[in-house]
C-alpha angles and dihedrals in degrees: 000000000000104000096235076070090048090053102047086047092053094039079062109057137074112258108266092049090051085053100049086047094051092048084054107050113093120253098273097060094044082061101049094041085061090059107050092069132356084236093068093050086051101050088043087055085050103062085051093221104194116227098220078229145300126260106201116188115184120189128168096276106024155029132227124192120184132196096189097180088054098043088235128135134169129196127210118193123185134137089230113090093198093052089054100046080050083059108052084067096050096050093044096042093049087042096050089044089065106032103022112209134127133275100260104176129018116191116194132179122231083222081076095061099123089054100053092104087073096056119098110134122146105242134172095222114017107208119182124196112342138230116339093236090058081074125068115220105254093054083052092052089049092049120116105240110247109232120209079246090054101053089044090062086056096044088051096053097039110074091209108183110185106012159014126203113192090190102167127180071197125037106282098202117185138144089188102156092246097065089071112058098027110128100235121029122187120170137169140192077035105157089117083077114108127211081243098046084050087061093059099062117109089180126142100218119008133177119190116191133192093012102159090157082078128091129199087244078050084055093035088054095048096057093046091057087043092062099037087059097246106122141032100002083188102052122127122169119004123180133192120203135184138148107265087022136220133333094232093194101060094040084059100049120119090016139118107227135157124198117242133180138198102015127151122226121195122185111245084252121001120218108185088216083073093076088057087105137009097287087122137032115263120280103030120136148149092303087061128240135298112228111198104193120006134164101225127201132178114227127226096276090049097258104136112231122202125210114200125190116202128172111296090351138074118200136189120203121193109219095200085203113113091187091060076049088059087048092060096051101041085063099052085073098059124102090243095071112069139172125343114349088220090057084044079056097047095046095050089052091057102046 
């Protein structure tokens, strides 16, 4: 419907009928209604229509805002980089005039290293590059190399309040002091990590890809200190990738571990934005997770702790309940439990 006829409908009705037509009209004609008369832009900032959050995605020739709740999405090009990143505050700022709500993602690309001093947006998850096979080679070989001082300049600019996703395509090395106690870390191409730079994160969920720096007896020892209460006492849900995956066996050994199936594991207290980026496996959501095969421990204050292996990632999930702790132990001293859980392990593999 063209908006000289919005306007002349609305013009028309009382005022709570204009306001339950307006709520209802998409993102687009909300827009276009705004511009037609100030009046109507008035009256749209009046009704406070949330926006359910914004998505915003930079590269180096174009710009990408999403409304996902309200299935909307607008897209900026231009060769200019300064012009783009210009535009990111205009469309967000026009958009949030109109449908207030926080900036709940905020894409940028490392191709835009030498402007990260511009950048200071509030976000929810801050994610920075993607996937090293969104870019083509030769994007990646005519890329500027991103320092540690570098990235520092963006994460101090950037509030970002949940998470932080170092994506790549090229190594994204930091130790910014805000990398350790966010409460979601996701990085790939992370095989600058270190088993002692590991020990310093104080993160809730964490997902490390492509961390070839890291052995099985890296992963073993971890979990040893995990258990023994020596490292992270917040954390919640870690996992390990990497391409060929993971030597079960020797992760396992020394510990005490019993194999469990079918179990459901919820986060303490789920946030969708959460799923923005790869700090979970798929399908996770607020009804928790079904793990289909874990090797679960207790750890030295009674919480259980699972270990999944799954394809090429192993993940650990904290359970933070001490009577699912008692449980476990309760069932170490049945008759069905033999022997050393590794070699447990070890039979069932080879049946």
């Amino acid at each position: 419907m063209p908006s000289i006829l919005y306007s002349t409908t609305i013009t028309n009705l009382p005022l709570l009928p204009m306001a339950h037509l307006v709520k209802t009209l998409d993102v687009k004609s909300l827009i276009n209604l705004s511009k037609t008369a100030d009046i109507f832009k008035q009256f749209i900032q009046l009704l406070h229509i949330p926006s359910g959050g914004y998505h915003i995605c930079i590269r180096s020739h174009r710009v990408d805002i999403y409304i996902p709740s309200r299935n909307y999405s607008q897209s900026f090009h231009h060769s200019s980089k300064f012009i783009l990143i210009n535009a990111v505050y205009g469309i967000h700022e026009e958009l949030s005039d109109l449908l207030p709500g926080n900036l709940d993602y905020f894409n940028i690309d490392p191709d835009l290293v030498s402007y990260f001093d511009a950048f200071n947006q509030k976000c929810a998850v801050l994610s920075v590059g993607e996937k090293s096979y969104e870019y083509s080679e030769a994007n990646v070989e005519c890329m500027d190399d991103c320092t540690p001082e570098d990235l520092d300049i963006l994460l101090d600019g950037v509030d970002f309040q949940k998470g932080l996703a170092l994506n790549g395509p090229k190594e994204l090395r930091t130790e910014h002091y805000k990398i350790f106690n966010i409460d979601w870390l996701q990085v790939r191409n992370s095989s600058w990590i270190t088993p002692e730079f590991l020990r310093k994160l104080k993160n809730k969920v964490i997902y490390l890809a492509d961390i070839w720096t890291l052995t099985e007896q890296n992963i073993n020892e971890f979990i040893c200190d995990m258990r023994d209460g020596k490292i992270n006492e917040n954390l919640q849900v870690i996992g390990f990738g990497r391409y060929g995956g993971w030597n079960t066996v020797s992760i396992l050994q020394g510990i005490q571990v019993v194999e469990q199936r079918d179990q459901v594991y919820k986060l303490p207290e789920y946030d969708p934005r959460i799923m923005t980026e790869k700090f979970l496996p798929r399908g996770f959501n607020s009804d928790g997770f079904k793990i289909k095969v874990s090797y679960d421990f207790i750890r030295n204050d009674g919480i259980k702790c699972s270990i999944q292996f799954w394809r090429s990632t192993i993940r650990i999930y904290v359970w933070n309940q001490k009577k699912e702790g008692t449980v476990m132990k309760k069932r170490w001293n049945t008759n069905d439990i033999n022997g050393s859980p590794v070699k447990k392990h070890c039979q069932h593999s080879l049946l």
